[in-house]
KEBAVEX-191623 format. One record per residue (C-alpha): residue number from 0; residue in three letters; z negated, y, x negated. Coordinates in Angstrom, 3 decimals. Layout:
N
NUM; ALA; Z; Y; X .
...
# end
This chain:
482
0; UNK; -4.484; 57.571; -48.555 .
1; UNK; -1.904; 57.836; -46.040 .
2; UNK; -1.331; 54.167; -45.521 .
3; UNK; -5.112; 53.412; -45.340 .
4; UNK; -5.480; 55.790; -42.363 .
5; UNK; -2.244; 54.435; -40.851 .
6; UNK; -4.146; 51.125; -40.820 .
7; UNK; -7.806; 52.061; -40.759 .
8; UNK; -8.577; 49.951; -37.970 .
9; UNK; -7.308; 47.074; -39.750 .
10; UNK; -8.678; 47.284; -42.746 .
11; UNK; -11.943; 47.235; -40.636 .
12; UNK; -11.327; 44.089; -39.077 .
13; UNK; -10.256; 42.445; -42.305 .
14; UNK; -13.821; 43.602; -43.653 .
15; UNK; -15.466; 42.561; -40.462 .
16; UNK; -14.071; 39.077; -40.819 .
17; UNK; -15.563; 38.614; -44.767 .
18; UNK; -18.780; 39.713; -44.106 .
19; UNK; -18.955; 37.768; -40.908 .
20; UNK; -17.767; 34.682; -42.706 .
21; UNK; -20.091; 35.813; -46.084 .
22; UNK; -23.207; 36.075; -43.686 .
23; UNK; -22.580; 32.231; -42.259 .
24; UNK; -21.924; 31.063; -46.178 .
25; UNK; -25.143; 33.052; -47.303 .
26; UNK; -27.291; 31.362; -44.651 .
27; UNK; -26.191; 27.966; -45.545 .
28; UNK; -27.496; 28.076; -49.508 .
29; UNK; -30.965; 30.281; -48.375 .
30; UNK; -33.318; 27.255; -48.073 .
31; UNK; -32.373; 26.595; -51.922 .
32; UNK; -32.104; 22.985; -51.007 .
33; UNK; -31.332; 19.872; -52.978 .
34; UNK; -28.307; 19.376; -54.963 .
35; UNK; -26.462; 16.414; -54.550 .
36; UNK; -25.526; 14.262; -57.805 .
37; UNK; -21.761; 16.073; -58.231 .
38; UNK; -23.437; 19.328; -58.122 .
39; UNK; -26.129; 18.702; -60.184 .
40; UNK; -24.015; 17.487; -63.325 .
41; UNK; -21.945; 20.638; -63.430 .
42; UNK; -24.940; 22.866; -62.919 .
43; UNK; -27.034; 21.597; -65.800 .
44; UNK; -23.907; 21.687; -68.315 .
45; UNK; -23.860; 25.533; -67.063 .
46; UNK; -27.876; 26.061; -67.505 .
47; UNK; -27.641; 24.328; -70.861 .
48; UNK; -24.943; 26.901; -72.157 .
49; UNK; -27.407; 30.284; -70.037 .
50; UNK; -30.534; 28.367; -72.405 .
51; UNK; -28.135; 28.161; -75.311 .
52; UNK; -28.865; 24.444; -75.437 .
53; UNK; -25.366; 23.927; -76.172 .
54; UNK; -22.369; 26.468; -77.123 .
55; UNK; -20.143; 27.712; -74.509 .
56; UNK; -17.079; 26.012; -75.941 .
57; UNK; -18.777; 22.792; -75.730 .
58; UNK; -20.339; 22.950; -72.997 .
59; UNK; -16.917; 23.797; -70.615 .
60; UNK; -15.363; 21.145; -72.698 .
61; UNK; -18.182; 18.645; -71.310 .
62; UNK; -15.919; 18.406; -68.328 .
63; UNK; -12.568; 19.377; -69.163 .
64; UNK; -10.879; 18.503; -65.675 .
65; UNK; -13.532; 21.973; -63.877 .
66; UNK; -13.968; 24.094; -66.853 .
67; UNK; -13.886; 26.936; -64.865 .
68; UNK; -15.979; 25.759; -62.493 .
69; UNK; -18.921; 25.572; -65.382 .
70; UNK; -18.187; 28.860; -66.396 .
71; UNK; -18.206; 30.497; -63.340 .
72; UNK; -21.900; 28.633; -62.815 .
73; UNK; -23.021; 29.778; -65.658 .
74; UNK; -22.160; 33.294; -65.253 .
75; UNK; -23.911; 33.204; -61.832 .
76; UNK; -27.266; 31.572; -63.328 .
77; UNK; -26.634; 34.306; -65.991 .
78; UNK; -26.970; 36.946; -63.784 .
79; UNK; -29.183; 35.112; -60.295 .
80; UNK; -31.585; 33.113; -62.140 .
81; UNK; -31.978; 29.726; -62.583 .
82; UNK; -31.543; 28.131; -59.413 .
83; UNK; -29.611; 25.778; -56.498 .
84; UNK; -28.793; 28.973; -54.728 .
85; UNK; -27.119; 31.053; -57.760 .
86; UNK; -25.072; 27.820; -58.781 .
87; UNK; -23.884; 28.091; -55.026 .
88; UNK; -23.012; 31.636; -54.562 .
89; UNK; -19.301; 31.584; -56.597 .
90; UNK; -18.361; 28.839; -53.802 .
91; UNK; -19.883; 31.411; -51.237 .
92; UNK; -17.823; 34.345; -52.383 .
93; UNK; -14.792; 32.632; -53.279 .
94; UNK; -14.617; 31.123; -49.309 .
95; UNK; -15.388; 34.583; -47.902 .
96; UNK; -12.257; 35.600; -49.871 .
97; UNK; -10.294; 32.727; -48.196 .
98; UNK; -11.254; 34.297; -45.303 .
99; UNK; -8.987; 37.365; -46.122 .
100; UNK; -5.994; 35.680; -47.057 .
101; UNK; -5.941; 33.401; -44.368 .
102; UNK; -5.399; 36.700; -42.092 .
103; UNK; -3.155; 37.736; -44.459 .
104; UNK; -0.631; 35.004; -44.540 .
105; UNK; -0.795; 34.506; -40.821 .
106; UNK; -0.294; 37.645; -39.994 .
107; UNK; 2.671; 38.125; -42.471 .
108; UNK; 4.613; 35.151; -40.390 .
109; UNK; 3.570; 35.791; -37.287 .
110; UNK; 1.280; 38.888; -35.851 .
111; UNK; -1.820; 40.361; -36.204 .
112; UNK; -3.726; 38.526; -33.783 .
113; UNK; -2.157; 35.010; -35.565 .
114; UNK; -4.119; 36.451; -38.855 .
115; UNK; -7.210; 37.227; -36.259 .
116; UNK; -6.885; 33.747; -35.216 .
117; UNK; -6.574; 31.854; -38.553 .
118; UNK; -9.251; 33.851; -39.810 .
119; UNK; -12.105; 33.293; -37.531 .
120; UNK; -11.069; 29.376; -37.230 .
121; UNK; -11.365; 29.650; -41.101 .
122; UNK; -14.375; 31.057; -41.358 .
123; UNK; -16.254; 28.657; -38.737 .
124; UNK; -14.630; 25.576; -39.768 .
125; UNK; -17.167; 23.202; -40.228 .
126; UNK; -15.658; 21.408; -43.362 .
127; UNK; -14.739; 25.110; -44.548 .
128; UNK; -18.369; 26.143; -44.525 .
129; UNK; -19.875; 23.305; -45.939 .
130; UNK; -17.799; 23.225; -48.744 .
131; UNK; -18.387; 26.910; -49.280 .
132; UNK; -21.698; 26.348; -49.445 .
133; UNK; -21.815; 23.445; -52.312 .
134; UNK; -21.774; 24.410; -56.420 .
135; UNK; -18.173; 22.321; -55.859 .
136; UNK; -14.517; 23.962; -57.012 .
137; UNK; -12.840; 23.323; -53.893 .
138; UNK; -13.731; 26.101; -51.703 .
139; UNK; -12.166; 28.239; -54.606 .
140; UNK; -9.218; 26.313; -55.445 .
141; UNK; -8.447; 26.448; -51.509 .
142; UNK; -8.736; 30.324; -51.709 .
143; UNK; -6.384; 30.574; -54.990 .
144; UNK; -4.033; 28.157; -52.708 .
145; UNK; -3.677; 30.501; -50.365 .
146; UNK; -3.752; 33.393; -52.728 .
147; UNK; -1.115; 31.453; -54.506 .
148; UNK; 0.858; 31.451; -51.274 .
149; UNK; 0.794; 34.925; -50.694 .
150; UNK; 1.559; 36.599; -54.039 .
151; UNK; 4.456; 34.243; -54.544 .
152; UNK; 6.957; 36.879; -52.592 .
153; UNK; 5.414; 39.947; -54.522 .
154; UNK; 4.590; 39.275; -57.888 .
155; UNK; 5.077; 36.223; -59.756 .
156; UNK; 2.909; 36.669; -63.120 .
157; UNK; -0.056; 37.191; -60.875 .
158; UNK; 1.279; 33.819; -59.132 .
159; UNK; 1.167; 32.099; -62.184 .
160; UNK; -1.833; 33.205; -63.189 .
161; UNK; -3.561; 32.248; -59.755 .
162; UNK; -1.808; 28.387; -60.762 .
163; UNK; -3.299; 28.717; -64.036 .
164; UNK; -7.141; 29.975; -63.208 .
165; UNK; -6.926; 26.819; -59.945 .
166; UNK; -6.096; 24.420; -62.424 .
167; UNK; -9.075; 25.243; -65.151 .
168; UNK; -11.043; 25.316; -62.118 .
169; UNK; -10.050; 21.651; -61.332 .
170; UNK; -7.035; 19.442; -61.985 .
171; UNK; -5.836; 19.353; -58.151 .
172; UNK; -5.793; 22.786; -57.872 .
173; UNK; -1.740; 21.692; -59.635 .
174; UNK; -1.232; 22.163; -56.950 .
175; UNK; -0.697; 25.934; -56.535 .
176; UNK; 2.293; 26.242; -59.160 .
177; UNK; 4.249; 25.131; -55.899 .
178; UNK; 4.529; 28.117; -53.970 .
179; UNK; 5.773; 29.273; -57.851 .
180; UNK; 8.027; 26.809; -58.750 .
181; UNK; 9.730; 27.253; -55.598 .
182; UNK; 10.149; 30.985; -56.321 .
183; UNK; 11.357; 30.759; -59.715 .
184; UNK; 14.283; 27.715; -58.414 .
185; UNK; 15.417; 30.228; -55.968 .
186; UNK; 15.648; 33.174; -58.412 .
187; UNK; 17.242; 30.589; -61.365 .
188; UNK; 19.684; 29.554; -58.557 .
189; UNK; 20.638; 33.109; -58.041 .
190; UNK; 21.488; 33.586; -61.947 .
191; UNK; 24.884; 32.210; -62.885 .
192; UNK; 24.449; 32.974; -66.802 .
193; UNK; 20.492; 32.983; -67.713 .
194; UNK; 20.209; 33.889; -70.892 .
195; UNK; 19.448; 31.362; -73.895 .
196; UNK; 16.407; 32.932; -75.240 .
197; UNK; 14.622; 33.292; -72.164 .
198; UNK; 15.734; 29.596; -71.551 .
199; UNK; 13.731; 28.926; -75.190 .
200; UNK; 10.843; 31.140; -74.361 .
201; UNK; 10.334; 29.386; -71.052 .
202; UNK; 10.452; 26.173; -73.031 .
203; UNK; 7.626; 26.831; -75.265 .
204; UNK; 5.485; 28.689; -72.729 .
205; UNK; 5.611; 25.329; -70.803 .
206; UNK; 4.623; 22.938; -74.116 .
207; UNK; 1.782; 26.152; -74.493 .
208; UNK; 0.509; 25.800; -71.021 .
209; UNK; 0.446; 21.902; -70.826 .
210; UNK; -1.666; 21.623; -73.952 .
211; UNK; -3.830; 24.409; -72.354 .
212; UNK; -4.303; 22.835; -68.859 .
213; UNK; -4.384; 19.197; -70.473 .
214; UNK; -1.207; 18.617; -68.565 .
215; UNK; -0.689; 15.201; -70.827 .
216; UNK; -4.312; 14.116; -68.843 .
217; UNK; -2.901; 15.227; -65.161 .
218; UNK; 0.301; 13.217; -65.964 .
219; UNK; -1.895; 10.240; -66.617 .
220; UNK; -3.624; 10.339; -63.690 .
221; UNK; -0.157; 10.728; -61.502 .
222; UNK; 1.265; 7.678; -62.648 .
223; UNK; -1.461; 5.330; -61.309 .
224; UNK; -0.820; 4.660; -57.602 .
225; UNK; -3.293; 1.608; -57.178 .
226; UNK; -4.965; 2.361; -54.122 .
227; UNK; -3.615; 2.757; -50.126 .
228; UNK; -6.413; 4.865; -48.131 .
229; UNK; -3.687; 5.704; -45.064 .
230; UNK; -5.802; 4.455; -43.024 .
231; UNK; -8.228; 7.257; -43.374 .
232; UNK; -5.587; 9.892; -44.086 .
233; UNK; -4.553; 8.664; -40.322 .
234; UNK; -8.004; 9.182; -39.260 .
235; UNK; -8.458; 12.663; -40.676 .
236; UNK; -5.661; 14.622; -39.848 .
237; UNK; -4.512; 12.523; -36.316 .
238; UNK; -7.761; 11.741; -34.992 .
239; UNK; -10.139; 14.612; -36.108 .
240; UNK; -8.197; 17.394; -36.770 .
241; UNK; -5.143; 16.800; -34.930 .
242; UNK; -5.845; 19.824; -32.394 .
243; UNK; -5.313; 21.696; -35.572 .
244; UNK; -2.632; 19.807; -37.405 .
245; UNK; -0.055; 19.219; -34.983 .
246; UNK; 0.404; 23.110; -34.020 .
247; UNK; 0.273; 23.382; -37.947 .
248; UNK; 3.235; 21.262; -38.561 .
249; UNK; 5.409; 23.626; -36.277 .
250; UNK; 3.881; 26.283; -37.606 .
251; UNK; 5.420; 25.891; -40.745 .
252; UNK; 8.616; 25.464; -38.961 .
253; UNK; 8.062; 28.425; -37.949 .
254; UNK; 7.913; 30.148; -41.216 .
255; UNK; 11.372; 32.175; -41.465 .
256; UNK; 11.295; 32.632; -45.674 .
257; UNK; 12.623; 28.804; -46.807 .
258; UNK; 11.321; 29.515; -50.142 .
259; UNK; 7.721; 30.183; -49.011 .
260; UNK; 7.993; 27.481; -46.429 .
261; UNK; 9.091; 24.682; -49.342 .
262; UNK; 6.806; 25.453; -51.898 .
263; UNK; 3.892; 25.079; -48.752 .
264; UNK; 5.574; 21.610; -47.905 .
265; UNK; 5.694; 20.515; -51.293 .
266; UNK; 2.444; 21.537; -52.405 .
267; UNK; 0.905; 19.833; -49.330 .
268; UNK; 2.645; 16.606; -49.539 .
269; UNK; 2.023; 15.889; -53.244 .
270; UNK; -1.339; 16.774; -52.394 .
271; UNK; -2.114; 14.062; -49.996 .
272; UNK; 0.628; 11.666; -51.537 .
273; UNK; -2.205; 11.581; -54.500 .
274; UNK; -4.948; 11.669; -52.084 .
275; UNK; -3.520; 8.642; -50.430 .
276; UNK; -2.457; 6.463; -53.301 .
277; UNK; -3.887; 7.371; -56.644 .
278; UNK; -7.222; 9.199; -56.268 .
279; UNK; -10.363; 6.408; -56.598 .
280; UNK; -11.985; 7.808; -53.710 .
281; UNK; -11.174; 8.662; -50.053 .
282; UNK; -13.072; 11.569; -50.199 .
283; UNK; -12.457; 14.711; -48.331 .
284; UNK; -13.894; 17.134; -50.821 .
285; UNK; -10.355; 16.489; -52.133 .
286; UNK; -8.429; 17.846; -49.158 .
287; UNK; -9.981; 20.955; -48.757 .
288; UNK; -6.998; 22.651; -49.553 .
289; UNK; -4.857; 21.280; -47.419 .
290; UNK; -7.361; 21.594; -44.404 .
291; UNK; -7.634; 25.802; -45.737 .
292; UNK; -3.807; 25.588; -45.201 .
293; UNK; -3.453; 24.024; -42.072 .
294; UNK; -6.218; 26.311; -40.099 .
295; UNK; -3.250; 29.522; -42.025 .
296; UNK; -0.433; 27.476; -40.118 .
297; UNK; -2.364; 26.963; -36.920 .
298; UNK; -2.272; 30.989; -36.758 .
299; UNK; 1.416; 31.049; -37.318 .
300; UNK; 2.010; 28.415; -34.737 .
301; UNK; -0.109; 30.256; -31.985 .
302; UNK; 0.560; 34.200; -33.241 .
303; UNK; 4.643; 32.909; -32.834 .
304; UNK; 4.152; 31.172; -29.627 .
305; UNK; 1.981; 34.046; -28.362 .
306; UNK; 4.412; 36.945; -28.949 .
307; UNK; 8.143; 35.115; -28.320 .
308; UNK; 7.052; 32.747; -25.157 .
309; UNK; 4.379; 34.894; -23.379 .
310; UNK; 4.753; 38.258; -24.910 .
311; UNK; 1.268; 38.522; -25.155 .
312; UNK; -0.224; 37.060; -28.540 .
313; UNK; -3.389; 39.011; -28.266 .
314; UNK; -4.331; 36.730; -25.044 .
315; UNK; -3.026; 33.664; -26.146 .
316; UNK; -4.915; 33.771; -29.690 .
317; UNK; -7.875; 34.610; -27.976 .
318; UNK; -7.987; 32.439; -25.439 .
319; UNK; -7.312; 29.675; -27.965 .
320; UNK; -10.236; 30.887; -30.072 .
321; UNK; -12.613; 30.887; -26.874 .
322; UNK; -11.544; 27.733; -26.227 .
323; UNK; -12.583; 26.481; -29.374 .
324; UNK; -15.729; 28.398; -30.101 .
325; UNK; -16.542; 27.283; -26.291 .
326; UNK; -16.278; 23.279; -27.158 .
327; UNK; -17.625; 24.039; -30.829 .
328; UNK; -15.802; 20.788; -31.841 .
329; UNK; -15.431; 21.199; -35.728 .
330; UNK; -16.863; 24.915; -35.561 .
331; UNK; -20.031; 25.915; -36.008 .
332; UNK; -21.214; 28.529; -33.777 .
333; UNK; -24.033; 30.156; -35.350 .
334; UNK; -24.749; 30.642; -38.426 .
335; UNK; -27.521; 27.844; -40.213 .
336; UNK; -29.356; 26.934; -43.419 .
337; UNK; -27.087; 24.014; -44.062 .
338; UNK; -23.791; 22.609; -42.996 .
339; UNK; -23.394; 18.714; -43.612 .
340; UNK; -19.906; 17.818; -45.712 .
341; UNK; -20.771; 14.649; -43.475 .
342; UNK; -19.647; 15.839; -40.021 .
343; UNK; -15.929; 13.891; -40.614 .
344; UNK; -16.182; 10.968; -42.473 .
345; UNK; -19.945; 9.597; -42.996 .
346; UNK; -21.109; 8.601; -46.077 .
347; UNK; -18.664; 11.251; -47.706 .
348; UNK; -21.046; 12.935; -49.797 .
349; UNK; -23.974; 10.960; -50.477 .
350; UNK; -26.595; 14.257; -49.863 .
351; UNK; -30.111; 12.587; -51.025 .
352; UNK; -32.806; 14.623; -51.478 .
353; UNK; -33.350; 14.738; -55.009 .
354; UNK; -35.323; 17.874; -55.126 .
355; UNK; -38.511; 16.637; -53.421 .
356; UNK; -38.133; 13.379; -54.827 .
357; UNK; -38.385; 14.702; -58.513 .
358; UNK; -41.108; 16.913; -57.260 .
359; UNK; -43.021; 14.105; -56.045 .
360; UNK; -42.487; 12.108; -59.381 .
361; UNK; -43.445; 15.000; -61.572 .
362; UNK; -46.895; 15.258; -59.333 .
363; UNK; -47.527; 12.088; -60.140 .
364; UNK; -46.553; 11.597; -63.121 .
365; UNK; -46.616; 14.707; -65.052 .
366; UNK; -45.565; 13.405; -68.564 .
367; UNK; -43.038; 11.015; -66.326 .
368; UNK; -40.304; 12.178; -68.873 .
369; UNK; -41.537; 11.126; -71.769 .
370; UNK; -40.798; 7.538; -70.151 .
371; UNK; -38.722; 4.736; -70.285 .
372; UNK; -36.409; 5.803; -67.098 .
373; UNK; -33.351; 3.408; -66.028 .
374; UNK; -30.805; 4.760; -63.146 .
375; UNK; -27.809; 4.016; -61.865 .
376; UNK; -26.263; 7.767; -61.159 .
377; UNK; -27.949; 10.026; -63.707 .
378; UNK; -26.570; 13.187; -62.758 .
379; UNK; -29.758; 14.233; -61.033 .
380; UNK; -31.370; 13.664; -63.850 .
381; UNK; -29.472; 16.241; -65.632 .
382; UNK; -30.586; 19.211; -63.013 .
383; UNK; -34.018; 17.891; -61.994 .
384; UNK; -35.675; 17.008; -65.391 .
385; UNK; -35.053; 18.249; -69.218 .
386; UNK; -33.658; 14.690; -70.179 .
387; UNK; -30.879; 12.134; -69.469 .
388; UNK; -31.705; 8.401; -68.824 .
389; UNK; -33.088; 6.035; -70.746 .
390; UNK; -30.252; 3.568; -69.530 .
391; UNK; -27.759; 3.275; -66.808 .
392; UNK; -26.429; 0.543; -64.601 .
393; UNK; -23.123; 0.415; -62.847 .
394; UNK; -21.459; -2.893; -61.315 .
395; UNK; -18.067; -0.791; -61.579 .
396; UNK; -17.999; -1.171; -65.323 .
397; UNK; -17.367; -4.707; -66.731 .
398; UNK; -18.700; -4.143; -70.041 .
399; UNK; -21.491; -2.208; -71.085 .
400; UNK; -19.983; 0.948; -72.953 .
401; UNK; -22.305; 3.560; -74.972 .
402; UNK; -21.314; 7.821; -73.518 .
403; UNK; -21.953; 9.538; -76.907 .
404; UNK; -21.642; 13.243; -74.996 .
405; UNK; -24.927; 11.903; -73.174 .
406; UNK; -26.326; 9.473; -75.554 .
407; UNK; -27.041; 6.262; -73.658 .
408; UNK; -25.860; 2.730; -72.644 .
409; UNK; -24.243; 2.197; -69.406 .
410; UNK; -24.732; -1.810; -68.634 .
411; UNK; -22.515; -3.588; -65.908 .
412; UNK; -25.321; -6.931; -65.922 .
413; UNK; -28.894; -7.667; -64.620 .
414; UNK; -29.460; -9.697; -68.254 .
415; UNK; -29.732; -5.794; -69.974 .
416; UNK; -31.813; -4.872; -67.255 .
417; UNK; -34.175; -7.507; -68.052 .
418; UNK; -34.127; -7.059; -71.769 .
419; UNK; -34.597; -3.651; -71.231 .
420; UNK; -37.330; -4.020; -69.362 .
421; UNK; -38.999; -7.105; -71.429 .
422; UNK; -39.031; -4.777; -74.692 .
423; UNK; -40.720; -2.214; -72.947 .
424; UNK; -44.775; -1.839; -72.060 .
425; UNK; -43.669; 0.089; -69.016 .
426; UNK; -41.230; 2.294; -67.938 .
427; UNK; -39.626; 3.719; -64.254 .
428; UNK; -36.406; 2.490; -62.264 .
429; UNK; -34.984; 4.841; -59.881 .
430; UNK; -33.253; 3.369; -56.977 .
431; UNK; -30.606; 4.767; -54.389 .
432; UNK; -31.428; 2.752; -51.542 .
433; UNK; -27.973; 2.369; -49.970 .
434; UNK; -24.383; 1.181; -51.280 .
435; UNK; -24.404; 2.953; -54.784 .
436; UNK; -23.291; 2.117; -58.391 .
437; UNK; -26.228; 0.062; -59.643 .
438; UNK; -25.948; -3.896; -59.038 .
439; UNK; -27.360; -5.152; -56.112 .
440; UNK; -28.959; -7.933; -57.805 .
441; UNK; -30.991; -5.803; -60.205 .
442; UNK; -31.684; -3.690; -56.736 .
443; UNK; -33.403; -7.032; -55.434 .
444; UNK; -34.937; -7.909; -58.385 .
445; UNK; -36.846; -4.452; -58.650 .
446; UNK; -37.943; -4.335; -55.176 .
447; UNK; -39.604; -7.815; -55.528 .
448; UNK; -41.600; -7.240; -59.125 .
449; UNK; -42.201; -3.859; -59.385 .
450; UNK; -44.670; -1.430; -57.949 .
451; UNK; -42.687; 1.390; -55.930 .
452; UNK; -44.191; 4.727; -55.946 .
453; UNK; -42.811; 6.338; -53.576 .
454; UNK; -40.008; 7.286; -51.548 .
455; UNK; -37.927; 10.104; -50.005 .
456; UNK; -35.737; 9.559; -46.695 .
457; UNK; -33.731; 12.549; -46.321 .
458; UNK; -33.288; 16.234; -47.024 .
459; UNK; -35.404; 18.561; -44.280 .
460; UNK; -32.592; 20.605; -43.334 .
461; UNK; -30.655; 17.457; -42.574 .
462; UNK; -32.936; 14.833; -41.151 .
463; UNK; -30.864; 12.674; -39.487 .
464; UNK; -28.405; 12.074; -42.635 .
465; UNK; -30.469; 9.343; -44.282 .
466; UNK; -29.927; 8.643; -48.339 .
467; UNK; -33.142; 6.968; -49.441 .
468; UNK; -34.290; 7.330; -53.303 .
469; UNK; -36.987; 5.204; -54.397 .
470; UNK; -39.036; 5.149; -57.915 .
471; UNK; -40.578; 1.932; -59.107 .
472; UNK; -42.611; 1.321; -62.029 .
473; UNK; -43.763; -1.553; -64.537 .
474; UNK; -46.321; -1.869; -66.735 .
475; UNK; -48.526; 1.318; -65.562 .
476; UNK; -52.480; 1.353; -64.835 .
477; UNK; -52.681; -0.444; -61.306 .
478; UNK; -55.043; 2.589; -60.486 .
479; UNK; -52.568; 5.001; -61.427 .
480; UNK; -50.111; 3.626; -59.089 .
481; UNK; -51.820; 2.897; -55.771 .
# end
């Protein structure tokens, strides 16, 4: 009781700062509006097992690489309904919580007004919010990062279990047995005669925890390093984020425990070492925890510089903060319905409007899913509708390979496509209208003998970020179609 009057007035800042970041996540998922195909997948696997369609066990196995991340959907669309918004709201509360440690870690290697820093420039972070705002694991595997981070000093079986709960959540959040791992060298260091049964137990607790984490599966995926995206690494952290990145890298100079400081540095570099060469895709969503990081450094940088150069870290953090609330360049400034993942790299996250367009399907066609229906993506399929495709088509695959979890074909050639379509009366194609998985050729084959029925531009709340879906049709009354 003592200590929390000592430090009411913090306390009430702390709060201040998650429910000011909690309002700005809350107003981004009100307008319940469309998944996109990533969170539609995961959400329908955690309806499925709230319907009892399938059994829990089976259902978080669907995915094993985010099994957490079904679970925790499913307990939400237990509890919220049915709905884009309650598969949303984990990632909502989770980055509110990121909000907290950010001030927390900041503060703890710098000042107060370091943490005041970090946290605001966390919670307005453009890339922050919109990733809070998506039924995606990443806002909460930056949070356990961080949390990971934090607890590593005080208490390392909550540590490990933080590393434990990130990695169910998804397989990069690895990532946060770091800041552990760098703890438990220093400590082994510092015992000359460790003891041989607590060498044995922490043998078979390893073996125990890589069969539960599917370590054997991670490994697999380490050992590929097939692709080179430095060029957009480059671009991301020099060119659009370096006002935040370069005081970062001193600020973790800065940070006076070497254990704390390695396990960051380690973490962070394996991190975008498999960003950079083995991951498939340059996508950001895979960064997020590094950018949660950097925004925690940036306060130590400024809180340090602040207090030992000017003496006065209270008008040096906020001056920096009104500097960068004043340009609003990767802030947001007040709060909105939607934040686009977009705002970095375009074409990041392919954000199509697949609610309306489904709409407009099912008011046309009412019995549409009784159908024939060929794709190329299909994981809208899986939120929107009560089926899966009839068929799928993706020019990635070079031969066509059956998905038994889903039950259907995935073909790589326009000659299925036509036989498909040749032993059926009639039937529906839906088209994504830009550079997606389906052959181009079978693209420009549907557009030239098929009817199309209609077509949806872009989301309302984001106009100007254009992912076209079209339908087409064969074999249907003319008079039903015009």
């Amino acid at each position: 009781m003592t200590w929390i009057k000592k430090n009411i007035w913090e306390i009430l800042l702390v709060c201040a700062l998650f429910f000011f970041g909690l309002y700005f996540r809350l107003k981004g998922i009100s307008s319940n509006h469309s998944f996109w195909a990533d969170e539609a997948l995961v959400s329908s696997i955690a309806r499925d097992i709230v319907q009892g369609k399938i059994n829990l066990w089976d259902g978080v196995n669907l995915q094993h690489y985010q099994r957490l991340q079904i679970l925790t959907t499913a307990v939400s669309l237990k509890f919220f309904g049915i709905s884009e918004w309650s598969a949303r709201l984990p990632s909502v509360l989770w980055g509110s919580a990121g909000i907290v440690f950010a001030y927390l870690i900041s503060k703890k290697h710098s000042n107060i007004w370091g943490g005041f820093l970090a946290s605001i420039l966390f919670s307005l972070l453009q890339l922050n919010l919109a990733y809070s705002t998506q039924a995606k694991p990443y806002s909460a595997i930056s949070t356990l990062f961080l949390m990971a981070i934090y607890f590593a000093e005080k208490n390392l079986l909550i540590t490990f279990t933080i590393a434990v709960v990130a990695t169910l959540y998804n397989y990069i959040g690895i990532l946060t047995f770091f800041p552990f791992v760098a703890q438990i060298i220093h400590r082994s260091i510092q015992i000359k005669n460790p003891k041989l049964p607590i060498l044995i137990l922490g043998f078979l607790i390893t073996i125990l925890l890589g069969w539960f984490l599917h370590l054997d599966i991670i490994l697999k995926i380490l050992v590929r390093t097939q692709y080179n995206w430095v060029t957009y690494l480059r671009e991301f952290f020099w060119r659009q984020f370096a006002f935040i990145s370069l005081p970062a890298m001193f600020g973790l100079l800065l940070i006076k425990d070497k254990k704390t400081a390695w396990g960051i540095a380690l973490a962070t570099l394996s991190l975008l070492f498999a960003w950079n060469f083995i991951f498939y895709s340059h996508n950001v969503r895979y960064l997020i925890p590094v950018v949660g990081l950097i925004v925690v450094l940036f306060g130590i940088f400024w809180g340090n510089v602040g207090d030992k150069m000017f003496r006065q870290p209270a008008i040096v953090c906020l001056s920096i903060m009104a500097i960068i609330f004043a340009g609003g360049y990767k802030t947001v400034r007040k709060p909105a319905v939607y934040y686009t993942p977009n705002a970095d790299f375009f074409a990041d996250v392919q954000n199509a409007d697949y609610q309306n367009f489904f709409r407009n399907w099912k008011a046309k066609y009412p019995e549409f899913e009784n159908e024939i229906i060929l794709a190329g993506p299909f994981d809208s399929l899986s939120w929107y509708t009560t089926r899966y495709p009839s068929a799928t088509f993706d020019k990635t695959k070079k031969e066509s390979v059956y998905s038994t979890q889903y039950g259907f074909w995935t073909y790589p050639d326009m000659t299925s496509f036509v036989r498909i379509i040749s032993g059926n009366a009639r039937g529906f194609v839906m088209v994504h209208d830009w550079q997606s998985f389906m052959p181009d050729n079978i693209k420009e084959y549907v557009k030239k003998t098929m009817k199309r029925e209609l077509r949806v531009e872009s989301m309302d709340v984001s106009p100007d970020d254009k992912w076209p879906l079209e339908l087409y049709s064969w074999g249907f009354d003319a008079k039903k179609t015009e």
